[in-house]
N, C-alpha and C positions, 0 to 999 in steps of 0.2 A: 236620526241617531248620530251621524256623523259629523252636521251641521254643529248639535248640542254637545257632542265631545269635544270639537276643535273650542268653541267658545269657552270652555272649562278646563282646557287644559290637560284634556285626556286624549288616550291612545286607545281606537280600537285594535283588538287582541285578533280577531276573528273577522276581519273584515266579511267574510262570506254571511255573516249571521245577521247583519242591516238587512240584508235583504226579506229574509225569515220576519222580524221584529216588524218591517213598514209593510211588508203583503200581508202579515195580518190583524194588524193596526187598520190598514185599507179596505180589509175585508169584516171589519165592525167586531174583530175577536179580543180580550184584553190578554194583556199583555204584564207581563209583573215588572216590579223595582225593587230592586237589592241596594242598597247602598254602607257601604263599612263609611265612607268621607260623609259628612252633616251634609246636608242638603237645605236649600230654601224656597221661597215660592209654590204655584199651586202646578199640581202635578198634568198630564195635560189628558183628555179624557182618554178615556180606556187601559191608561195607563196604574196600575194597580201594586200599593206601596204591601212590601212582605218586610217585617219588624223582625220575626224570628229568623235566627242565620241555622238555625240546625233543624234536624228533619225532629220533623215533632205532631201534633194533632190536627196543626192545622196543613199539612204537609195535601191532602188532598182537596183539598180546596182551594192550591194554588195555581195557578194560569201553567199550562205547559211550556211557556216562551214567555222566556224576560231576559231583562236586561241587571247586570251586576257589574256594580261599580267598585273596585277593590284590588289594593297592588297582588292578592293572591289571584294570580288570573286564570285560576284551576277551580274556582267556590264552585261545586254543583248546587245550586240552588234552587236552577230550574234544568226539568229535563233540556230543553233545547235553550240555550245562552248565550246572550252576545254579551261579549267581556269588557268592558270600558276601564283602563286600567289608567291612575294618576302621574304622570309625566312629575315623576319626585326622584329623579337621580341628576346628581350636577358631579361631569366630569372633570378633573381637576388635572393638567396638564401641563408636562414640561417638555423639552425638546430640541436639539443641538439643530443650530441654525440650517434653513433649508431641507429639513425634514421632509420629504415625500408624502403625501397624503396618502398612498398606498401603505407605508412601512405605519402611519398610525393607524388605517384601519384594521390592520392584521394585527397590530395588538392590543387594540382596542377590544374587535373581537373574541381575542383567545383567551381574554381576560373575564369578560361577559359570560363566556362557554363552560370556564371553570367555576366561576361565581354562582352561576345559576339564574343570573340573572338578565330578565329580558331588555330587549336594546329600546324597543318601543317610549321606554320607562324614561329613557336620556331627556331631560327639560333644558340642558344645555351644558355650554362646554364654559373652562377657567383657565385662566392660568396670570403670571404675574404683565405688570403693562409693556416691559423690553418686548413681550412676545406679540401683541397686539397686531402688527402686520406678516405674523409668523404664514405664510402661504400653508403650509399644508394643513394645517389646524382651522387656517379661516372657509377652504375649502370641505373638509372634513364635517364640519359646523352646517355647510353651507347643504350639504349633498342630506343631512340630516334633518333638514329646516328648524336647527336649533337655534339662539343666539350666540355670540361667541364675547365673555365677557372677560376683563382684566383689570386687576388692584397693582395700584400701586406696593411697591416693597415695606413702605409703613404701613398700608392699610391693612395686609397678607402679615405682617408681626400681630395686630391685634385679635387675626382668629381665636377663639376659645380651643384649648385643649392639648393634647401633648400631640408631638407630631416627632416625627426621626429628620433632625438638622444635619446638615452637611459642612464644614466648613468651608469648602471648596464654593458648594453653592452660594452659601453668605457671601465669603469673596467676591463672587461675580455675579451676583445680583443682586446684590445686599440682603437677602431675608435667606434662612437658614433650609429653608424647605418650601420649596411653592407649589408642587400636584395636590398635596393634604391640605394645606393652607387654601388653597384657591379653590379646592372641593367644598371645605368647610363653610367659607366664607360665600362663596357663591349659591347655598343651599340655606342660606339662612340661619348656620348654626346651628346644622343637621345634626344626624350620627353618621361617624365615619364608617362608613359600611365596606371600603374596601382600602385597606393602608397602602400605601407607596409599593407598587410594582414598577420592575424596572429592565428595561433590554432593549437594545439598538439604539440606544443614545434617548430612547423617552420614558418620561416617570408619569405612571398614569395612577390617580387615586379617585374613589369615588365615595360621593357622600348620598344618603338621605334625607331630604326633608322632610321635618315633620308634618304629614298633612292633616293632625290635629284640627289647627289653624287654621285650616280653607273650608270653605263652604262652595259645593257647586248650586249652581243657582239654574232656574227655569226661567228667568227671567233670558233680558240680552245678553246679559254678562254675569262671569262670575266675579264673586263677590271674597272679599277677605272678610272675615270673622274683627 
């Protein structure tokens, strides 16, 4: 399970529930599949695909342990579930030179905490390219095993969508806003799911990707649609 989630780009929620899921996989019992993200390829035996997401007719006749693929990483769908949740949040980041890798996890986090939203979820970090050797961003990135990506100032003007400009910022970096911009832009031209927060000298914003668009694959790798 764990193997299949890192090659697709997901995050187990649960880690304690692999275990549950391959003991009894191992012990010739099936096991069910949820999945809200398209899926491709052949399923692998014992492994048993569930179509309806709400409790319904067929509701007893499902495996008591499966697995569920889905940024809600609460679906009861099966009594006992191990939760594989899409790594679809790209965080978009600014921050006065020499920033402390401490001082952004703590708002990183406090940000997450009110949001509701889990960290698991983080597919990577943005921000514009002056900050590209920014240390506590590259570390932060690094302690997270995400990537750490950067646009240029022209490249971060052509994100889609409205964003809150600075003139201050345009002055000294040349583009009017970069946590929004660089969430945006680095998600693929998500939805801005969390707008320009700001305190201790860092603007943190966070986007979703739409995972329409992906397909997890049973094969070696996932696969884009």
């Amino acid at each position: 399970v764990d193997v299949f989630a890192r090659e697709n780009g997901l995050a187990v929620r649960n880690p304690e529930a692999v275990r549950e899921v391959s003991g009894r996989i191992l012990n010739g019992e099936a096991v069910g599949f949820y999945s809200d993200v398209p899926w491709e390829g052949e399923l692998p035996p014992l492994l048993v695909p569930v179509t309806d997401r709400e409790k319904g007719a067929d509701e007893d006749r499902r495996p008591v342990c499966g697995i569920v693929i889905s940024a809600e990483g609460d679906r009861q769908v099966f009594p006992l579930t191990c939760y594989l949740v899409p790594r679809d949040l790209t965080v978009g980041i600014g921050c006065r030179k020499g920033t402390a890798r401490e001082e952004i996890t703590r708002c990183l986090t406090r940000i997450l905490e009110e949001k509701g939203l889990w960290e698991g979820r983080i597919a990577r970090f943005t921000s514009v390219s002056l900050k590209r050797a920014e240390t506590g961003i590259q570390e932060e990135a690094l302690a997270r095993r995400v990537p750490f990506l950067t646009f240029t100032p022209r490249e971060l003007e052509q994100a889609p969508g409205s964003f809150h400009g600075s003139p201050f910022v345009e002055q000294t970096v040349g583009v009017d806003n970069v946590c929004e911009r660089a969430a945006v832009l680095g998600s693929g031209a998500g939805e801005l799911l969390v707008e320009k927060q700001a305190g201790g000298g860092i603007t943190i914003a966070i986007a979703r990707q739409d995972t329409s668009s992906y397909c997890v694959s049973f094969g070696p790798y996932a696969k884009e649609r």
